[in-house]
TORTITI-440321 format. One record per atom (N, C-alpha, C): residue number from 1; residue in one letter; chain; atom name; x, y, z. Coordinates in Angstrom, 2 decimals. Layout:
N
+-----+------+-------+------+---------+---------+---------+
:  nr : rest : kette : atom :       u :       v :       w :
+-----+------+-------+------+---------+---------+---------+
: NUM :    a :     A :   CA :       X :       Y :       Z :
...
+-----+------+-------+------+---------+---------+---------+
***
This chain:
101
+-----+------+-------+------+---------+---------+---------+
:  nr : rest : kette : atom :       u :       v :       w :
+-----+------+-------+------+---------+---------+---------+
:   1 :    x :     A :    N :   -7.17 :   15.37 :   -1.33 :
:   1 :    x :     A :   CA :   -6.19 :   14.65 :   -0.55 :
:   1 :    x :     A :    C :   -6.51 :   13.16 :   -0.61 :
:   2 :    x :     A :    N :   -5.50 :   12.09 :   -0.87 :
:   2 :    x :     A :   CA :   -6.18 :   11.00 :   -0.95 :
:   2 :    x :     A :    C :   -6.17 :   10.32 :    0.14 :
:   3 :    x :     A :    N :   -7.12 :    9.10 :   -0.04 :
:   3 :    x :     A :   CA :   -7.20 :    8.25 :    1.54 :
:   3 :    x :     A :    C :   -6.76 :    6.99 :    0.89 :
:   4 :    x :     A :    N :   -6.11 :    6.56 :    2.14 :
:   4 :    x :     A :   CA :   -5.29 :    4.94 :    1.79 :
:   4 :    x :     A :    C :   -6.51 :    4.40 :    2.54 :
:   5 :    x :     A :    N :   -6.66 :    3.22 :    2.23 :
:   5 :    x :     A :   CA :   -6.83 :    2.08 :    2.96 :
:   5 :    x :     A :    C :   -5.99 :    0.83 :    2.75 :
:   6 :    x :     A :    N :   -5.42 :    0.29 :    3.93 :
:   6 :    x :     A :   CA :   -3.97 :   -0.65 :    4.15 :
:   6 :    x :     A :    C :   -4.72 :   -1.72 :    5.11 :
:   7 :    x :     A :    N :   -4.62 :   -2.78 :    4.80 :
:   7 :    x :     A :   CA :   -4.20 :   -3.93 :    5.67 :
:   7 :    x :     A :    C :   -2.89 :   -4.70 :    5.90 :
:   8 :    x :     A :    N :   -2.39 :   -4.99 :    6.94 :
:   8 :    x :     A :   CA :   -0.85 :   -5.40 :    6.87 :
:   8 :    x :     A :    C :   -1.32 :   -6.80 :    8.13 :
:   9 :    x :     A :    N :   -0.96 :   -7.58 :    7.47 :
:   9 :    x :     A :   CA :   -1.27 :   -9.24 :    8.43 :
:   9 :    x :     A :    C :    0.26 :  -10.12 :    8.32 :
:  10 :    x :     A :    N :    0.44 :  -10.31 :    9.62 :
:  10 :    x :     A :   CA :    1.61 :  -11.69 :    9.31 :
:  10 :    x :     A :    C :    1.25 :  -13.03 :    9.11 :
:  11 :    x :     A :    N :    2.44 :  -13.73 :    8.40 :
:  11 :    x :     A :   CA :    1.91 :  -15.17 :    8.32 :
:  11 :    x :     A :    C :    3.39 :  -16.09 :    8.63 :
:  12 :    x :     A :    N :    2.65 :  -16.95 :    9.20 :
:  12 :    x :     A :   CA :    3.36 :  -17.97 :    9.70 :
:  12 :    x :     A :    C :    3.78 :  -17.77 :   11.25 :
:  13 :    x :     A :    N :    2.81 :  -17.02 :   12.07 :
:  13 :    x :     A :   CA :    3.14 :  -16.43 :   13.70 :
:  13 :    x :     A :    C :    2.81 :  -17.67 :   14.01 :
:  14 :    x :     A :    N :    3.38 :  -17.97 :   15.43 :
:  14 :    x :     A :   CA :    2.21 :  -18.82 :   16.32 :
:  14 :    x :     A :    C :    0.84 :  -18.32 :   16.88 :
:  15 :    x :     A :    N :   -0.12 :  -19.39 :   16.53 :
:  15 :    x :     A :   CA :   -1.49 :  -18.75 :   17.19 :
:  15 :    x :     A :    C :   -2.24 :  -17.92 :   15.59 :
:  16 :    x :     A :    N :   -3.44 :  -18.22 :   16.12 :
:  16 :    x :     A :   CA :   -4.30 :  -17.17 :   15.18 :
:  16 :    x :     A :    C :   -4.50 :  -15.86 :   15.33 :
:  17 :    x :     A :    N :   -4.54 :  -15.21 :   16.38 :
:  17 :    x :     A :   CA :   -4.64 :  -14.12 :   16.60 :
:  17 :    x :     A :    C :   -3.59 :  -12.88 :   16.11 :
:  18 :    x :     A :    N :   -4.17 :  -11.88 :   15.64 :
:  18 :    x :     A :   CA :   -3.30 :  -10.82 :   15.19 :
:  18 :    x :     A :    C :   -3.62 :   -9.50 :   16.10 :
:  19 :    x :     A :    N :   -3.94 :   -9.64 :   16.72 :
:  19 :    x :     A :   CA :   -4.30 :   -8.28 :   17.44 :
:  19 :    x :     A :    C :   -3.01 :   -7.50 :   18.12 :
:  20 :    x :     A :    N :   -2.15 :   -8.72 :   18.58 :
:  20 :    x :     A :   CA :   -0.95 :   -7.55 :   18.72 :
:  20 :    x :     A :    C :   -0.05 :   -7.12 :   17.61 :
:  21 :    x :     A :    N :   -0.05 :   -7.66 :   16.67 :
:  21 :    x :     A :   CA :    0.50 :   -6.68 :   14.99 :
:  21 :    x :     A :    C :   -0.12 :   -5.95 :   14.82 :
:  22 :    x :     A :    N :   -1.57 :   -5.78 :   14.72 :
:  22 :    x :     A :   CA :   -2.67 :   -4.67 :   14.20 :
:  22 :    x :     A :    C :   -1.91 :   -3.45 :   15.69 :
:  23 :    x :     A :    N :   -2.00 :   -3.79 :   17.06 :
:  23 :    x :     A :   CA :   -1.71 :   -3.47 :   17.70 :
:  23 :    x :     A :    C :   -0.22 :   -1.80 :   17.44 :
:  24 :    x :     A :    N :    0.70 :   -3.03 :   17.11 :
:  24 :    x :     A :   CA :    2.35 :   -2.34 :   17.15 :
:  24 :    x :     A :    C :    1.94 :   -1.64 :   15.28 :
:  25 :    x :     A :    N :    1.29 :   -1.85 :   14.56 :
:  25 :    x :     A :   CA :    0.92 :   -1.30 :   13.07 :
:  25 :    x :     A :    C :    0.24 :    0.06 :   13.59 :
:  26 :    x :     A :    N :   -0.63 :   -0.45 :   14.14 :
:  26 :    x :     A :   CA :   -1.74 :    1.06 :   14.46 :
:  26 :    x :     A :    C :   -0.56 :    1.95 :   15.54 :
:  27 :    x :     A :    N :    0.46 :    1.64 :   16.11 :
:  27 :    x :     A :   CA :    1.40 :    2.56 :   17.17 :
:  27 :    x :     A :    C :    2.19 :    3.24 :   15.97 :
:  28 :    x :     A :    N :    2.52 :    2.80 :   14.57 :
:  28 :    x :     A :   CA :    3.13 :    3.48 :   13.91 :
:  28 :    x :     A :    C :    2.56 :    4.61 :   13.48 :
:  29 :    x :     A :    N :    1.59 :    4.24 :   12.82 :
:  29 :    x :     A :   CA :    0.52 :    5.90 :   12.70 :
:  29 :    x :     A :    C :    0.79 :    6.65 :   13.60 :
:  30 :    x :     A :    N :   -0.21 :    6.52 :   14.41 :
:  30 :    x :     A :   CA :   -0.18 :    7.30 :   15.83 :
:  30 :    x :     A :    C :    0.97 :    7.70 :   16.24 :
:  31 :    x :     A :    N :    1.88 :    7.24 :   16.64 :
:  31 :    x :     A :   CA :    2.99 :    8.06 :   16.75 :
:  31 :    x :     A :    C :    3.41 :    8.96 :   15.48 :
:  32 :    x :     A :    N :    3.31 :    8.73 :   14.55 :
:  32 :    x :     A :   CA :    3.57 :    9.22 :   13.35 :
:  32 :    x :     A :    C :    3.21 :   10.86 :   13.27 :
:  33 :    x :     A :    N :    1.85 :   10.88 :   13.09 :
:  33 :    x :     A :   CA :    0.97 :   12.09 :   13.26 :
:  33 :    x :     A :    C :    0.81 :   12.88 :   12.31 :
:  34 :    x :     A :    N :    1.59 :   12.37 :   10.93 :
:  34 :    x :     A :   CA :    1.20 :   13.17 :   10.13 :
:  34 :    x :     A :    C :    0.16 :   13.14 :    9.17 :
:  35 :    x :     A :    N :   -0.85 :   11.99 :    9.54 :
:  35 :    x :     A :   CA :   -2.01 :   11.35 :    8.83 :
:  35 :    x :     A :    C :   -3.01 :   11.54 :    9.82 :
:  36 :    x :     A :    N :   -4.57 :   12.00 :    8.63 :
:  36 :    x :     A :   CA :   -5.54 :   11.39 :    9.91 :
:  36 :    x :     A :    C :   -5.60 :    9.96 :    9.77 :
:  37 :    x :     A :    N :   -6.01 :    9.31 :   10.43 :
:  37 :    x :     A :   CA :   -6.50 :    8.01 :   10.50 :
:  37 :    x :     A :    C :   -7.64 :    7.32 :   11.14 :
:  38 :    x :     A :    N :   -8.05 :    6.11 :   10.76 :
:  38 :    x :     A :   CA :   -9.49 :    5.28 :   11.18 :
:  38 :    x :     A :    C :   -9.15 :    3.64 :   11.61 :
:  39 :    x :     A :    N :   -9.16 :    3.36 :   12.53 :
:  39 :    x :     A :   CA :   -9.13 :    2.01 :   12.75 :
:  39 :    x :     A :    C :  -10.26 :    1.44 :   12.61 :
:  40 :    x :     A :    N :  -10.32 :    0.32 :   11.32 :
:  40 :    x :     A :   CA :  -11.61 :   -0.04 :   11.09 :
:  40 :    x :     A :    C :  -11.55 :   -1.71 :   11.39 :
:  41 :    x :     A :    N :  -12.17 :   -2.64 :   11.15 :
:  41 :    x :     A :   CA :  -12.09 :   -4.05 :   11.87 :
:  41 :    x :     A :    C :  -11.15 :   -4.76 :   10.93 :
:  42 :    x :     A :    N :  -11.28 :   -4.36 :    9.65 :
:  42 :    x :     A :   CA :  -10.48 :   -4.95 :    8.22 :
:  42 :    x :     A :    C :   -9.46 :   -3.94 :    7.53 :
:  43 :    x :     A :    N :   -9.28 :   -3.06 :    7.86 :
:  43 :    x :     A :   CA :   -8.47 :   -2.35 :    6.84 :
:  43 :    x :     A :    C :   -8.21 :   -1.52 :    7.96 :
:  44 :    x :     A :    N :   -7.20 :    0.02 :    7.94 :
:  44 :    x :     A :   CA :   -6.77 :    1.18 :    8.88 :
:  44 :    x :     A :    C :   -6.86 :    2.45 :    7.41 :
:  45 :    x :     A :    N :   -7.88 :    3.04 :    7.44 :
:  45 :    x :     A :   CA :   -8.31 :    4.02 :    6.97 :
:  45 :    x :     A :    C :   -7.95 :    5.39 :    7.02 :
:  46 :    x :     A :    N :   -6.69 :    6.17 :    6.02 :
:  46 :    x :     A :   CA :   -6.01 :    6.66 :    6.45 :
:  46 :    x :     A :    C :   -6.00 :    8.15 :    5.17 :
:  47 :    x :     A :    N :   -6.04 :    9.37 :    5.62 :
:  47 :    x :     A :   CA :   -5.80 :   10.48 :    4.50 :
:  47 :    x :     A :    C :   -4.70 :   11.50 :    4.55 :
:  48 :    x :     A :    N :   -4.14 :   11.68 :    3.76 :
:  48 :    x :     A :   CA :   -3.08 :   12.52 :    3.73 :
:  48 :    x :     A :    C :   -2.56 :   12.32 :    2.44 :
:  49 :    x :     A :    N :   -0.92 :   13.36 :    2.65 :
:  49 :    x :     A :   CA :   -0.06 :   12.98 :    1.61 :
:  49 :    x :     A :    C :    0.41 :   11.92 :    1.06 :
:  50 :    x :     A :    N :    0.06 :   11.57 :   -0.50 :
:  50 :    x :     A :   CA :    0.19 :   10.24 :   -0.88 :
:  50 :    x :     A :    C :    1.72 :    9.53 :   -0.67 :
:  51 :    x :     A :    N :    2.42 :   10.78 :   -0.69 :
:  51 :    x :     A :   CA :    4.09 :   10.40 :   -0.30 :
:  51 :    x :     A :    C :    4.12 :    9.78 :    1.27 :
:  52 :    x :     A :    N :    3.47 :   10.24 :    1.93 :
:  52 :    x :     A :   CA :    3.55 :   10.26 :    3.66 :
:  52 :    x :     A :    C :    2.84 :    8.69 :    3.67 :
:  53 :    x :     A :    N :    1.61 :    8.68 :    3.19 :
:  53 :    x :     A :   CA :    0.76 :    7.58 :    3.58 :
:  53 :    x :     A :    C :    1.69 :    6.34 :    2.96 :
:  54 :    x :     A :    N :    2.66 :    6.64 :    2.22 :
:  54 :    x :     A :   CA :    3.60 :    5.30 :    1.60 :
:  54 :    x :     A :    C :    4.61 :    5.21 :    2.99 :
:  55 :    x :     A :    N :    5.15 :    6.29 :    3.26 :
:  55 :    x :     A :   CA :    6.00 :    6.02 :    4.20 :
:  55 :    x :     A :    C :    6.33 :    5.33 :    5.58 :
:  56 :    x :     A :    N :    4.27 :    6.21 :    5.85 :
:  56 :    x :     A :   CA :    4.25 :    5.00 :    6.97 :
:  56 :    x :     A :    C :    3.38 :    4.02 :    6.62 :
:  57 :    x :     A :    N :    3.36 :    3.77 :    5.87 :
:  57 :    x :     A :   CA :    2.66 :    2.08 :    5.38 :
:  57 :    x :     A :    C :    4.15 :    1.28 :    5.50 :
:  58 :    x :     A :    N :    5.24 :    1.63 :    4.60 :
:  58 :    x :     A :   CA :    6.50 :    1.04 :    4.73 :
:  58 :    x :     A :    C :    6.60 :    0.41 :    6.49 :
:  59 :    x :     A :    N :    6.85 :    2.04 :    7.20 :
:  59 :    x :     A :   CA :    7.40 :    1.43 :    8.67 :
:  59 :    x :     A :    C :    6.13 :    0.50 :    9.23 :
:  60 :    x :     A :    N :    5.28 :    0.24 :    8.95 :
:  60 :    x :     A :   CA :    3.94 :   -0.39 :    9.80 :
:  60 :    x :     A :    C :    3.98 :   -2.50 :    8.95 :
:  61 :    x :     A :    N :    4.76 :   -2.13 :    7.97 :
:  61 :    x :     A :   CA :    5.11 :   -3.02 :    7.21 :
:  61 :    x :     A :    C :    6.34 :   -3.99 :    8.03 :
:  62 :    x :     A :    N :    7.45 :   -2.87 :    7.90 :
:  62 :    x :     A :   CA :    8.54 :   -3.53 :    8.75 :
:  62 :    x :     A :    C :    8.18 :   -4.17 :   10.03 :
:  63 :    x :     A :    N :    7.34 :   -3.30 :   11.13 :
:  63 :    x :     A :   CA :    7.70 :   -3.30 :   12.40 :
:  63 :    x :     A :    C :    6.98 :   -4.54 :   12.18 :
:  64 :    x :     A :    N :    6.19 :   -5.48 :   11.30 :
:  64 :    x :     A :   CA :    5.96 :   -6.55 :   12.11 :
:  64 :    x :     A :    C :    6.82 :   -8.02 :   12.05 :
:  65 :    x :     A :    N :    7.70 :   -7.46 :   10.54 :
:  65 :    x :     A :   CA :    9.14 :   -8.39 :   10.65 :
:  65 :    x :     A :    C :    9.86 :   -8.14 :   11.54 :
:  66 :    x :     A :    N :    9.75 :   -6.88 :   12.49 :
:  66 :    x :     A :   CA :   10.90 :   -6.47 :   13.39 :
:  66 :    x :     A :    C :   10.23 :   -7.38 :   14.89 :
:  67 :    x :     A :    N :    9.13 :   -7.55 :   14.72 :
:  67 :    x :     A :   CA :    8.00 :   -8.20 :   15.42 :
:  67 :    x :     A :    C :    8.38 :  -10.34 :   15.61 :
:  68 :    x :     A :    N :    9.42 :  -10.48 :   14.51 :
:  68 :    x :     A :   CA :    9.47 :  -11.83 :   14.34 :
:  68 :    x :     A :    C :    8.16 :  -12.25 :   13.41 :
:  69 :    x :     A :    N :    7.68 :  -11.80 :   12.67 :
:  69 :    x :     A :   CA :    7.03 :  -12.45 :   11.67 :
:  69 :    x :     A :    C :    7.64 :  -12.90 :   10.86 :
:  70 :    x :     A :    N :    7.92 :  -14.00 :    9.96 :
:  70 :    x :     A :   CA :    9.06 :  -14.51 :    8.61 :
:  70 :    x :     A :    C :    7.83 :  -13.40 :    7.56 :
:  71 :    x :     A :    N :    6.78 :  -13.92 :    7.39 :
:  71 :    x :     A :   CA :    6.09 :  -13.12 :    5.89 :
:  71 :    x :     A :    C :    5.45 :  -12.27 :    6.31 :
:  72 :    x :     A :    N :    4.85 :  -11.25 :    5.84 :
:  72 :    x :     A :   CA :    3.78 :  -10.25 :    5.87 :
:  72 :    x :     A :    C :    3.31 :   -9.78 :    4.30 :
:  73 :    x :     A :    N :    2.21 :  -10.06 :    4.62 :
:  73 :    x :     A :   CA :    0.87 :   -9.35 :    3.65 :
:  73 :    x :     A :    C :    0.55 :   -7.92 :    3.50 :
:  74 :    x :     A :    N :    1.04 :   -7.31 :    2.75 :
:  74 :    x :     A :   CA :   -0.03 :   -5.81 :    2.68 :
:  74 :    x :     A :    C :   -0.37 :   -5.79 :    1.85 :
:  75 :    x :     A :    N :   -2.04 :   -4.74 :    1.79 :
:  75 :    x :     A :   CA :   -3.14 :   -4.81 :    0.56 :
:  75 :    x :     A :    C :   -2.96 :   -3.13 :    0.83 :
:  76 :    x :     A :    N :   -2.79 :   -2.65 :   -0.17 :
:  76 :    x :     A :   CA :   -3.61 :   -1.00 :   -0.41 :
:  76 :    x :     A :    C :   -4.35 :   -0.66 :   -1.48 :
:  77 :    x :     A :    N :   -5.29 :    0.20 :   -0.74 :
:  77 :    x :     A :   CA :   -6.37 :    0.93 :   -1.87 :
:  77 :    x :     A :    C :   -6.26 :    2.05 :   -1.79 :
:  78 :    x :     A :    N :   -6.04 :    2.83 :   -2.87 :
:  78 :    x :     A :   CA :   -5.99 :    4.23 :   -3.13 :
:  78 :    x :     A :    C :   -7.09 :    4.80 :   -3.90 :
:  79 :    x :     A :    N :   -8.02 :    6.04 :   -2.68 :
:  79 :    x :     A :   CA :   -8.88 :    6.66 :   -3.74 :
:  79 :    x :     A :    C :   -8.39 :    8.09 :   -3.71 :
:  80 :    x :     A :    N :   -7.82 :    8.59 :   -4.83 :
:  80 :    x :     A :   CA :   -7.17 :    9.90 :   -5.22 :
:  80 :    x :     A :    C :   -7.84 :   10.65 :   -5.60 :
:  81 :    x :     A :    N :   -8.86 :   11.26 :   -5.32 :
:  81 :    x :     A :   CA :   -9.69 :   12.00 :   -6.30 :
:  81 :    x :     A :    C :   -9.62 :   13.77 :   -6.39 :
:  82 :    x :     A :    N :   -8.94 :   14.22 :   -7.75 :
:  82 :    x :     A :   CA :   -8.64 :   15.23 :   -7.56 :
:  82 :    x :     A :    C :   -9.48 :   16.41 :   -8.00 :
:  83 :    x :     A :    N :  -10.65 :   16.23 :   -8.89 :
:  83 :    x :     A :   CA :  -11.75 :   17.23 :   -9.10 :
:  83 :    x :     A :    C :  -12.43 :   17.80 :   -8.10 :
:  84 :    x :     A :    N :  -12.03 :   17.58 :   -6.32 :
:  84 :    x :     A :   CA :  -12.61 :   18.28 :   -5.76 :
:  84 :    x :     A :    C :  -12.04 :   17.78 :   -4.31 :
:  85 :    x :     A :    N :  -12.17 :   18.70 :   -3.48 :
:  85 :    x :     A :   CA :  -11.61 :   18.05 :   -2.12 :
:  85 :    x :     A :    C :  -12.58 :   17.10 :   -1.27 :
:  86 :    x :     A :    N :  -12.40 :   16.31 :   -0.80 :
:  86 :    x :     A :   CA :  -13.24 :   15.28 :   -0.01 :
:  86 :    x :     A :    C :  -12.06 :   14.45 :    0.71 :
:  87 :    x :     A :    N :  -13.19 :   14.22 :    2.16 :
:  87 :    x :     A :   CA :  -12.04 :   13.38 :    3.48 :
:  87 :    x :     A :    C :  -13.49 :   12.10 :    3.44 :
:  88 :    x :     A :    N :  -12.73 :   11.31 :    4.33 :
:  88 :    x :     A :   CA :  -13.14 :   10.40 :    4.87 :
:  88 :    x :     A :    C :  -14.47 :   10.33 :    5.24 :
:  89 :    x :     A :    N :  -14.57 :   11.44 :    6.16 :
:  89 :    x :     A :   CA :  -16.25 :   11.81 :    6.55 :
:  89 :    x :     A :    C :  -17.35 :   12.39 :    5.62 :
:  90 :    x :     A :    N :  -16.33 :   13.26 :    4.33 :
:  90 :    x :     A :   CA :  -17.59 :   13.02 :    3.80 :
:  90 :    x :     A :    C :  -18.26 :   12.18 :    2.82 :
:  91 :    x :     A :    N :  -17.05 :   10.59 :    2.45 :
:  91 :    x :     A :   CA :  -17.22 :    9.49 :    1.72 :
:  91 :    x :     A :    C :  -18.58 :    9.36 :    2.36 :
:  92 :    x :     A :    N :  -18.65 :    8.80 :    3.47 :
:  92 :    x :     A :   CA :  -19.72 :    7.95 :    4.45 :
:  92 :    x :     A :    C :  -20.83 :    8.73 :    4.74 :
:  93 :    x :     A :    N :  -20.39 :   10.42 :    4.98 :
:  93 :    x :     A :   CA :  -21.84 :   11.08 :    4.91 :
:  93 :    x :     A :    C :  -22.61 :   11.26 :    3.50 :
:  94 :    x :     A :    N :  -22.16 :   10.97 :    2.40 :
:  94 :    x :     A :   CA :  -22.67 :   10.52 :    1.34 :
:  94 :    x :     A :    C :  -23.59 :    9.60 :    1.10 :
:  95 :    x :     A :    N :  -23.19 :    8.60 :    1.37 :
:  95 :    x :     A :   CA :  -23.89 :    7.22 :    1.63 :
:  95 :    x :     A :    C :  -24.96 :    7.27 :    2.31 :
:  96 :    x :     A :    N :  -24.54 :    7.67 :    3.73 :
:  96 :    x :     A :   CA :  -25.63 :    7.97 :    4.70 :
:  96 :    x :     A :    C :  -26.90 :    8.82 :    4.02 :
:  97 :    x :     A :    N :  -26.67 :   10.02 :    3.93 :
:  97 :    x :     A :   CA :  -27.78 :   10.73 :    3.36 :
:  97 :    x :     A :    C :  -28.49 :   10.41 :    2.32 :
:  98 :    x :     A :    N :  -27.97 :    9.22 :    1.59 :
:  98 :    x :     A :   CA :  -28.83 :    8.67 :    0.80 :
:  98 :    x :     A :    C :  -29.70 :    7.29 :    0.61 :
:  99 :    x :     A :    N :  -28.89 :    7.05 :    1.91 :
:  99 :    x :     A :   CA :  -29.62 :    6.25 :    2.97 :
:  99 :    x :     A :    C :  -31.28 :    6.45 :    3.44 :
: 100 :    x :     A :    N :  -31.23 :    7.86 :    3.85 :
: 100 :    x :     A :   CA :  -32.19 :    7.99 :    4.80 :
: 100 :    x :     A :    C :  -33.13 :    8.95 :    3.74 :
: 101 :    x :     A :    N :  -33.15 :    9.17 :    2.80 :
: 101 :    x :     A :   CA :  -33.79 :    9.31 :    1.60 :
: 101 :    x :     A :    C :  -35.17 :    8.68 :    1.76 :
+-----+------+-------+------+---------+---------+---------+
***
C-alpha cells in the first residue's frame, strides 16, 4: 500500500504563520477517513489507496484557496513499494532497530 507524504503551504497570506491552513488541510483527512494518517512538523504522512491519497490531497489543496489564499504550494512523495507489504510503522521500526544495534 503506498504512503504519500504531502506538504500544502499558502503564499502570499497575511502574517507568517500557517498553522491555520495546516489546520483546515489536516480537517480534510480526518474527516475524510479513508486514509491512515501522521501529522508530522513538515510534511502529513499518509497510506492508502494511491487513487484516494490523490483525491484528498486535491480537496486539502483547494480548501486553502477556498481559505483566501491567491497561491498554494504542494510537494508529494510517493513510496510505492510493491514486493512486499509495509505501513508507516514499519518504515521507522526499521530504522529504529538498527539503531539500537
Amino acid at each position: 500500500m503506498p504512503i504519500v507524504a504531502v506538504s500544502i503551504a499558502p503564499s502570499g497570506t497575511p502574517g507568517t504563520s500557517l498553522s491555520k491552513y495546516v489546520a483546515e488541510a489536516e480537517r480534510v483527512i480526518r474527516e475524510d477517513g479513508r486514509v491512515k494518517y501522521r501529522l508530522d512538523p513538515m510534511f502529513t504522512t499518509m497510506q492508502g489507496e494511491l487513487s484516494v491519497c490523490f483525491e484528498i490531497i486535491q480537496k486539502m489543496h483547494e480548501v486553502l484557496f477556498a481559505m483566501g489564499a491567491p497561491r498554494v504550494g504542494t510537494v508529494i512523495k510517493i513510496d510505492d513499494r510493491r514486493d512486499k507489504i509495509v505501513d508507516m510503522e514499519d518504515k521507522v521500526r526499521a530504522v529504529e532497530e538498527k539503531l539500537n544495534r
